[in-house]
C-alpha positions, 0 to 999 in steps of 0.5 A, spaced: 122 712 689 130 711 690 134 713 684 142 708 683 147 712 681 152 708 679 152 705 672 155 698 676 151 695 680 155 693 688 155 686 691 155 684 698 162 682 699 163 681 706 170 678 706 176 679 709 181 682 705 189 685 705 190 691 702 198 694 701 199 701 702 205 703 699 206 696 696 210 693 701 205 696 708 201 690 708 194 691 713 187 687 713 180 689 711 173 688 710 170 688 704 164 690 705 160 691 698 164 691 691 163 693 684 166 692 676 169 699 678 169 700 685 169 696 694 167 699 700 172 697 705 173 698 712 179 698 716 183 701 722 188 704 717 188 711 716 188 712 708 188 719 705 183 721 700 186 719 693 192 714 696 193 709 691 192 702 693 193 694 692 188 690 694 188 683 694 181 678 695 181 670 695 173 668 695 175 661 695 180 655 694 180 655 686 185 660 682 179 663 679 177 665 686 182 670 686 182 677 684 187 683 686 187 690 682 190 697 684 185 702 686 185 710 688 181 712 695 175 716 692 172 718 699 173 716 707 168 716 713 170 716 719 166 711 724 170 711 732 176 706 731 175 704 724 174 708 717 170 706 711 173 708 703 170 707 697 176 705 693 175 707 685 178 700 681 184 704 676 187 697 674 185 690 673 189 684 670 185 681 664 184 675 668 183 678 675 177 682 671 174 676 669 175 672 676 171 680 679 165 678 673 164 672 675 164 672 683 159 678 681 155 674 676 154 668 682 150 674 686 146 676 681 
């Protein structure tokens, strides 16, 4: 039997997103599983455990289909060309942080 470690279950997202690293170094990435706290990402772009991050996410057409927040790198993995991270949420607008709840509750 597997044991969930995490206290915010994680959602397929399978999304494109942009990131910024600094602030003004924009790069594309794919979402690959997100949480209330946390997204995995992939990437060609190096990131260093514990860079800060700004990831901005547009899942549709509507405003509240938006949602971006600032974010720590947690860990990394190396795959060939591209590289996964788990990136940890540090700060999320309060209307950005509703958006997040409610994409998450349309994949429950």
């Amino acid at each position: 039997m597997k044991t969930e470690r995490r206290t915010y279950p994680r959602f397929s997202i399978a999304q494109a997103i942009e990131a910024e690293f600094p602030k003004e170094t924009i790069f594309e990435a794919e979402g690959l599983d997100i949480s209330e706290k946390g997204i995995r990402i992939e990437t060609e772009r190096k990131l260093e455990t514990y860079a800060k991050i700004f990831i901005m996410i547009q899942t549709g057409e509507s405003e509240t289909d938006k949602f971006y927040f600032d974010g720590v790198v947690a860990w990394v993995k190396g795959t060939g060309k591209k590289h996964t991270y788990g990136i940890n949420i540090t700060d999320i607008d309060p209307g950005s942080l509703i958006n997040l709840r409610h994409f998450i509750r349309t994949r429950e």
